[in-house]
C-alpha positions as CSV (number, residue, x, y, z in Angstrom):
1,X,0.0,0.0,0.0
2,X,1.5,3.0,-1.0
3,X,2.1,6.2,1.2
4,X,0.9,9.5,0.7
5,X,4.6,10.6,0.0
6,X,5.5,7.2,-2.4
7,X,2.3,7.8,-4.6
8,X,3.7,8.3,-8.2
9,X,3.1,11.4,-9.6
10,X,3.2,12.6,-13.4
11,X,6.2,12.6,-15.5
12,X,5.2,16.9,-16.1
13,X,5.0,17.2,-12.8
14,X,8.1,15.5,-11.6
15,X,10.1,17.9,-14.2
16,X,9.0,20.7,-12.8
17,X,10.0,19.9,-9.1
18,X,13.2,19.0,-10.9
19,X,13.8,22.1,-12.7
20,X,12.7,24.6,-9.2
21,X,14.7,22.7,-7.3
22,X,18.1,23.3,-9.5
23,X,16.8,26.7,-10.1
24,X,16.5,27.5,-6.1
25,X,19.8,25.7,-4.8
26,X,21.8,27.7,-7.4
27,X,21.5,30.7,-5.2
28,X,20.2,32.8,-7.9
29,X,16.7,32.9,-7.4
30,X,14.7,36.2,-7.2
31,X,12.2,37.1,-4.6
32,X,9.9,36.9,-7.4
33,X,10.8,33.4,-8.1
34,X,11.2,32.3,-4.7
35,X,7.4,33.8,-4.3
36,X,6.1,31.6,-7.6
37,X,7.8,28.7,-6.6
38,X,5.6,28.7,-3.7
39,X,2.3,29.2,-5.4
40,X,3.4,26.4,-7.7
41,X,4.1,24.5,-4.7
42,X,0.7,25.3,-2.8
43,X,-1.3,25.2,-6.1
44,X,-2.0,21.2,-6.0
45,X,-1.2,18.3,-3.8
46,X,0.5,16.8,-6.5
47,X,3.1,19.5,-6.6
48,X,4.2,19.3,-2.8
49,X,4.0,15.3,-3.2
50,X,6.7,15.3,-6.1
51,X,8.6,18.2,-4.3
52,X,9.3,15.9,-0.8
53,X,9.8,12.7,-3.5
54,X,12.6,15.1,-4.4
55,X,13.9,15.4,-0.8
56,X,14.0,11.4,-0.7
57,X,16.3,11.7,-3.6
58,X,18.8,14.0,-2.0
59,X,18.5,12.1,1.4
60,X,19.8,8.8,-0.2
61,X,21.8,9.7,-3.1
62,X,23.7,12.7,-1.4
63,X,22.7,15.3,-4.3
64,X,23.8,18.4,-2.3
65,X,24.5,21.9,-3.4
66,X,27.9,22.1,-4.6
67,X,30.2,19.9,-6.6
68,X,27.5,16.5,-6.4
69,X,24.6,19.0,-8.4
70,X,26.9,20.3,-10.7
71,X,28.3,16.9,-11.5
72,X,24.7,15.9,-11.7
73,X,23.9,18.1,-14.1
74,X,26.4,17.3,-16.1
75,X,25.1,13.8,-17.5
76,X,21.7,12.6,-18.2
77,X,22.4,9.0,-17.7
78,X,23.5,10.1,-14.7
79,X,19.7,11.7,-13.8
80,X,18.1,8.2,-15.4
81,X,20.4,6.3,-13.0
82,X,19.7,7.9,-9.8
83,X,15.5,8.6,-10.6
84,X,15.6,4.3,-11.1
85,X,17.3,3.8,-8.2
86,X,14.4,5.3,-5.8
87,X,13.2,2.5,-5.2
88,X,9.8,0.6,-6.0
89,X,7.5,3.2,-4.5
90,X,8.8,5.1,-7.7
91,X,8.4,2.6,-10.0
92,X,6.0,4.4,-12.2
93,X,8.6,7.2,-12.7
94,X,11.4,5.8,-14.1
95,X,10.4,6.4,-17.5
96,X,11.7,10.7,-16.5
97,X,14.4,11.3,-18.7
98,X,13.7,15.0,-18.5
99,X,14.7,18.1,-16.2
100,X,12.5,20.9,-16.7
101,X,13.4,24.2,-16.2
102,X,10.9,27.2,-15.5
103,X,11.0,30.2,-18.0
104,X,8.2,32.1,-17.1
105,X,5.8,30.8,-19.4
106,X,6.8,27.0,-19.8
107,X,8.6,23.8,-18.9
108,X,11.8,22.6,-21.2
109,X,12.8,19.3,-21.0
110,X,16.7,18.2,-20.1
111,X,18.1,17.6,-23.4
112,X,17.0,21.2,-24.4
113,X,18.9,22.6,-21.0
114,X,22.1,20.5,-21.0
115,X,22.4,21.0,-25.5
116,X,25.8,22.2,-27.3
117,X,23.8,25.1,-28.6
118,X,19.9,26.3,-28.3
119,X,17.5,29.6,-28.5
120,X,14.9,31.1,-26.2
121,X,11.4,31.5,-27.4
122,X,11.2,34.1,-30.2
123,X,15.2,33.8,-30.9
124,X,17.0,33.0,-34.1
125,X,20.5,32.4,-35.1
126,X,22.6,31.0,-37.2
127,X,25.4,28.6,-36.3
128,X,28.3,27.7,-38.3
129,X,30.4,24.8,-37.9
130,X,33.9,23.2,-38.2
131,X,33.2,22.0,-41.9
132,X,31.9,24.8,-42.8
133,X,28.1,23.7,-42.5
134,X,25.6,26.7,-41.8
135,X,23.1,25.9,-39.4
136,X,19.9,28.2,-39.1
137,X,18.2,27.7,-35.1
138,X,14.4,28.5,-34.8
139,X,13.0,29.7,-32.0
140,X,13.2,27.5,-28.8
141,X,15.4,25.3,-30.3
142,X,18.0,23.0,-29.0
143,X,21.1,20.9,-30.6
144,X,24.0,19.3,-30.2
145,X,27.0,18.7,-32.2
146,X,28.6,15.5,-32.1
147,X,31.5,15.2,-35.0
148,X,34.2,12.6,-34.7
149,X,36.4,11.2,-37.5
150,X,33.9,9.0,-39.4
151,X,30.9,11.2,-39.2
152,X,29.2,14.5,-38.8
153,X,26.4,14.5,-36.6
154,X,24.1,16.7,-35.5
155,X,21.7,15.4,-32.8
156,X,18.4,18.1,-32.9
157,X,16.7,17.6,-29.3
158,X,13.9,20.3,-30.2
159,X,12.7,22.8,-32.0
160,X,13.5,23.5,-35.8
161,X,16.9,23.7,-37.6
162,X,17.6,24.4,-41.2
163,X,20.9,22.9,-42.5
164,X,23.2,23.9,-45.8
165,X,25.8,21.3,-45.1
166,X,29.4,21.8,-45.9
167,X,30.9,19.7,-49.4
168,X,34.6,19.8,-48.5
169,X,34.7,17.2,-46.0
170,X,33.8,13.5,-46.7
171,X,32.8,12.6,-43.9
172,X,28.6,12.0,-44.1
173,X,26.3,14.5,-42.4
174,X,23.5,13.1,-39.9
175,X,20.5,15.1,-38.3
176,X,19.2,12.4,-35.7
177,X,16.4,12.9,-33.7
178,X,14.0,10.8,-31.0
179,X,13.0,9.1,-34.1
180,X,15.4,8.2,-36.8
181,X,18.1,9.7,-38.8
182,X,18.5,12.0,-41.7
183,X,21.5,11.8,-44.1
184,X,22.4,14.8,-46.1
185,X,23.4,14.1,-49.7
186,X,25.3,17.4,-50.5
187,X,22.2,19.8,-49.9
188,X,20.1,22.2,-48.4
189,X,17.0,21.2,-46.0
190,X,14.9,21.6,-42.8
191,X,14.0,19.2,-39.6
192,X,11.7,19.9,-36.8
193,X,10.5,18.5,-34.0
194,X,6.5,17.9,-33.9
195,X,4.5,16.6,-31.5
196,X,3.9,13.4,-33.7
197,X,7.1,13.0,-34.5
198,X,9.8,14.2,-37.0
199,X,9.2,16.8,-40.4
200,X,12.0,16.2,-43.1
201,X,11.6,19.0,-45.6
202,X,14.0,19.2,-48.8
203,X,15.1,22.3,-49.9
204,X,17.9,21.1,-52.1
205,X,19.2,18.4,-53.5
206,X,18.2,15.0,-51.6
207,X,18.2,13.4,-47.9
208,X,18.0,9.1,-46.9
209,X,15.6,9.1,-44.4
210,X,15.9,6.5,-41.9
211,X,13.3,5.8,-39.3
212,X,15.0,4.8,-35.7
213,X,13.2,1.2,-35.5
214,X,12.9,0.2,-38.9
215,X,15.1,-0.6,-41.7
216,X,13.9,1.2,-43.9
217,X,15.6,4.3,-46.0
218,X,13.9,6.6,-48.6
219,X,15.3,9.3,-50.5
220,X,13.1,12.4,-50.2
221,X,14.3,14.7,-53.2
222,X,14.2,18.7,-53.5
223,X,10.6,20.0,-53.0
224,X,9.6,17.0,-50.7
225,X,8.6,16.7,-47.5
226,X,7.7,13.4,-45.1
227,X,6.5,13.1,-41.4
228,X,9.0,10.4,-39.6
229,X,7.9,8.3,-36.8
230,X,9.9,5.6,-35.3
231,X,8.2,2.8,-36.4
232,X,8.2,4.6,-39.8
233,X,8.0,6.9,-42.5
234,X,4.3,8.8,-43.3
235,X,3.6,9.6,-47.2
236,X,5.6,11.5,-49.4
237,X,3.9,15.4,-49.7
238,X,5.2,18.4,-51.9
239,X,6.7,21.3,-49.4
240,X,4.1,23.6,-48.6
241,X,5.1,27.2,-50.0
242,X,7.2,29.3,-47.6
243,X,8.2,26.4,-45.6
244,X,11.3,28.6,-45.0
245,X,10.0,31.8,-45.0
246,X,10.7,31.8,-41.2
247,X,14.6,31.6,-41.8
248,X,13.6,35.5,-42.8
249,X,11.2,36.4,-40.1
250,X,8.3,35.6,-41.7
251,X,5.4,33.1,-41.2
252,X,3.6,32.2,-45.0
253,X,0.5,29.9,-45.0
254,X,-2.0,29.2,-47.4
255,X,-5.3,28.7,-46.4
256,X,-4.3,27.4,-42.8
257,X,-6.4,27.3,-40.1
258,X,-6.8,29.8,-38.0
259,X,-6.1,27.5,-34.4
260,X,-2.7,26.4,-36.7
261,X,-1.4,29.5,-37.4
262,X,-2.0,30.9,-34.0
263,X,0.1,28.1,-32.7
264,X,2.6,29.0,-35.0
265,X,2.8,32.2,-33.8
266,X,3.0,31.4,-30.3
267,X,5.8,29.5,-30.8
268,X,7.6,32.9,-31.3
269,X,6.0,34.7,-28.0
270,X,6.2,34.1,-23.8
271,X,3.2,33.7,-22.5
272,X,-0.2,31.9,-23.3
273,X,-1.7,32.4,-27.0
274,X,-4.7,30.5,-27.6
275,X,-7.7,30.8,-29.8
276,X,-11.6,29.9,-29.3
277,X,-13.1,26.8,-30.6
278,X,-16.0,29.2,-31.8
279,X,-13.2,30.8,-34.4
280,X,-11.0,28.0,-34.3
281,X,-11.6,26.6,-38.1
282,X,-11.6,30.2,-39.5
283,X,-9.3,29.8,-43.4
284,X,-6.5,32.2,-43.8
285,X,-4.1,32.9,-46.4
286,X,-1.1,36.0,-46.2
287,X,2.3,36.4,-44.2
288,X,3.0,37.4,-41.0
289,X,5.8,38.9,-39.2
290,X,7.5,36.4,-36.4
291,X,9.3,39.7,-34.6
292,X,6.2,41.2,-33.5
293,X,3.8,38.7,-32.9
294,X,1.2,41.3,-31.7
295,X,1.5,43.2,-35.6
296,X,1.1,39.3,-37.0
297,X,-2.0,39.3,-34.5
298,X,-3.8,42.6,-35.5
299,X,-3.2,41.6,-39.0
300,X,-5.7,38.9,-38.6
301,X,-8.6,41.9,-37.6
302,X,-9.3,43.4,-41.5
303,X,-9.4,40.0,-42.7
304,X,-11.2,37.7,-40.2
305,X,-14.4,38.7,-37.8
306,X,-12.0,38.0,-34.7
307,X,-11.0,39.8,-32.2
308,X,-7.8,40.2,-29.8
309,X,-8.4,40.0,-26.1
310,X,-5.2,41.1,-24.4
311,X,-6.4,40.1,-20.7
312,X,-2.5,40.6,-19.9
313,X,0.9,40.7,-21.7
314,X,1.1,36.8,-21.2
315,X,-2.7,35.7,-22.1
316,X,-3.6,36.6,-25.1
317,X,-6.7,34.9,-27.3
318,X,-8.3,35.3,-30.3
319,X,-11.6,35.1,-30.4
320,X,-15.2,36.2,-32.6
321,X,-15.6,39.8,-32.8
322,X,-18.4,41.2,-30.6
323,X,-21.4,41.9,-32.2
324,X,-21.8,46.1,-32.2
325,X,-23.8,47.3,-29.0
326,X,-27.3,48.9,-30.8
């Protein structure tokens, strides 16, 4: 029978103890934080469970401040090792692999923290490596670069990257990912992250495609795009126009709707962005700016009947235009 404190709680919820509790013993911490950590911590039983499941791990493994968290922080396996080795009343949790850490407006997992090189939300920038291979970051995106003498490999842990590989080096180029691999054949193409797994878009030339638990490879050639899981490879589409208008600040759909694009767009903000079901199938065509996401939002106004509600700086929604008062 399990105790109050040894009842498993949710893998989301476990992150964020993780990342306040890293974020509190590094000293740092603002009164402001210190004052939200303890609404979080008040806000749901859940919360304070995960936070003294926490304590247990520091009582038996030692993780003190100092030397033994920064060590900790330095390896993920190291993180999977000590979370399984809680003990049965646990059990349920050892599937965490991720540390979260709180940026005001949401939770990012480990590999995004610990990565070579990564972007806050609504940064951009370009990388560019040994071999000469240009590397374009999206926003709230996350990489790291692991080159050695028989390959070039780029491991993308989230968000969006697009990649003109170097030619002078013969070593073969690899974008891996949660869900397979992606090997460049002398060209010019994009890969992000999605909730249902990996986009491969082909700007140039051609990319093998190889799914993580599978044997199979395609080719995708220049103009294609394909959705890869790990158990596979979706069909073959043709690249939706301005796939990378973004690498230029811009956002280009064609008849998109209206609940997509505004995800899109808060992608590139803090803060909460939604949209009401009411409006939520709305059809929109035009470009919008990704450095000002409130222009890209009262762009929406002479096209659509919507309407804007800013109920503060961080929780914006769209939603149908009130009818005029008589």
């Amino acid at each position: 029978m399990s105790t109050p404190s040894s009842k498993p709680v949710s893998t989301g919820v476990l992150d964020a103890a993780i990342a306040w509790q890293l974020s509190l013993d590094s000293g740092g911490g603002s009164a402001q934080e210190r004052e939200a950590f303890a609404q979080w911590h008040a806000a749901d039983e859940e919360h304070a469970r995960a936070w003294r499941q926490l304590g247990m791990l520091d009582q038996r493994f030692s993780v003190a401040n100092g030397p033994g968290r920064a060590a900790l922080l330095q390896s993920r396996a190291n993180i999977r090792r000590r979370v399984r080795k809680v003990g049965s009343s646990l059990a349920s949790i050892v599937a965490v692999i991720g540390l979260a850490l709180f940026a005001g407006d949401r939770y990012l997992p480990l590999d995004y923290w610990l990565a070579d090189q990564r972007t806050a939300t609504g940064e951009q920038r370009i990388l560019r490596l040994a071999d000469g291979t240009l590397i374009n970051l999206n926003t709230h995106s996350a990489l790291d670069v692991r080159f050695d003498d028989t390959q070039r490999r780029i491991v993308l842990q989230e968000g969006e990257i697009l990649v003109e590989t170097g030619h002078n080096d013969p070593r073969p180029f690899i974008v891996e990912t949660r869900e397979g691999s992606m090997r460049a054949l002398g060209t010019r193409f994009l890969v992000k992250r999605e909730a249902e797994g990996t986009r491969l878009s082909v700007l140039k030339s051609a990319v093998a495609a190889h799914p993580q638990a599978t044997d199979e490879e395609q080719i995708l050639r220049e103009g294609q795009q394909v959705l890869m899981r790990r158990g596979g490879l979706g069909p073959t589409m043709v690249l939706s126009p301005g796939v990378d208008a973004w690498t230029r600040g811009m956002l280009v759909v064609d008849n998109a709707r209206l609940e997509d694009l505004v995800h899109e767009l808060g992608r590139y903000r803090r803060g909460y962005l939604g949209v009401e079901p009411h409006v939520a199938d709305l059809r929109i065509t035009g470009s919008f700016p990704l450095h000002d996401t409130d222009l890209a939002l009262s762009a929406l106004l002479p096209t659509l009947p919507v309407q804007v509600e800013h109920h503060t700086r961080w929780w914006v929604v769209v939603g149908p235009r009130a009818a005029p008062k008589p």
